[in-house]
DOLUMPA-228109 format. One record per residue (C-alpha): residue in one letter; x, y, z. Coordinates in pm, whole numbers, padded with zeros to 5 digits, always signed. Last residue first. Example, Ala and Ser with C-alpha at 12.3 -4.5 7.8 and 13.67 -1.06 7.14 Angstrom:
BEGIN
S+01367-00106+00714 A+01230-00450+00780 
This chain:
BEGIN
X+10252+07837+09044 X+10546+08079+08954 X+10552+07919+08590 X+10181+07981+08545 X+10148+08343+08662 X+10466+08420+08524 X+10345+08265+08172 X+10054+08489+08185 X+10240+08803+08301 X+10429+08751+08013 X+10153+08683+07767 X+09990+09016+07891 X+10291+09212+07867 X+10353+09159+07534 X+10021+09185+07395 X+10018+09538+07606 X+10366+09631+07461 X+10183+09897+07167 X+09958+10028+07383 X+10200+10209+07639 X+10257+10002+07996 X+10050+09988+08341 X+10127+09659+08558 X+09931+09501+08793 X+09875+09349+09134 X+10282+09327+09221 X+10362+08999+09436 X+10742+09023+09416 X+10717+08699+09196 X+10452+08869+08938 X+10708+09212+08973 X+10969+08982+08859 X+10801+08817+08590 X+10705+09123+08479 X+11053+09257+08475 X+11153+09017+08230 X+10896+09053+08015 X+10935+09437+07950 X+10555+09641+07953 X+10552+09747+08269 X+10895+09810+08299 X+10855+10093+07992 X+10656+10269+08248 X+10382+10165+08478 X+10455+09960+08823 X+10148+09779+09085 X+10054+09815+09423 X+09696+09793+09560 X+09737+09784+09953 X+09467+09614+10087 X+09699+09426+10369 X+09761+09811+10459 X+10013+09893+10717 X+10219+09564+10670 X+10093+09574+10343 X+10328+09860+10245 X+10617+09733+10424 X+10603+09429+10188 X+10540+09601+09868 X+10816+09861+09958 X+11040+09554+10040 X+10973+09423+09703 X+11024+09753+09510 X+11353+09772+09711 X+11454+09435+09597 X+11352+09481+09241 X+11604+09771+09219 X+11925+09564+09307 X+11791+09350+09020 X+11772+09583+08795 X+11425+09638+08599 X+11440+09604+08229 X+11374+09865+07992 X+11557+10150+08137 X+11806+09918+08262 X+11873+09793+07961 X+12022+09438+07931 X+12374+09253+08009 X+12539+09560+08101 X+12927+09724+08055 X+12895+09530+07723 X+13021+09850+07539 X+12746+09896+07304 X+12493+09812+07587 X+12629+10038+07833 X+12680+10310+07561 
């Protein structure tokens, strides 16, 4: 309904919020505070959604986990993150 209604600009079951990234990031940061070795990464339909990859590339995320189908997907993303966050 969100969507239908325009209340929301993308899925946020698909697409990680904003509001949402900055918690991630400042578990990621607090995390290697304690641990530098920390291995953090995000699985789910995220994982797999371009626009969130991009963000979890910037946040400094090691990987992502998604289903089968969105790994071609994800991979380019991450990619192009990787290059266009150089």
């Amino acid at each position: 309904q969100y969507l239908d209604q325009h209340l929301l600009p993308y899925n946020p079951f698909a697409t990680i919020d904003p509001g949402v990234a900055k918690l991630v990031e400042m578990g990621v940061a607090l995390g290697h505070e304690g641990n530098p070795d920390l291995v953090c990464g995000v699985c789910g339909e995220h994982g797999g959604d371009p626009d969130s990859i991009a963000t979890f590339n910037r946040i400094g995320l090691n990987y992502v986990s998604c289903s089968p189908y969105r790994v071609p997907v994800a991979r380019l993303a991450a990619a192009q993150a990787a290059i266009t966050q150089r």
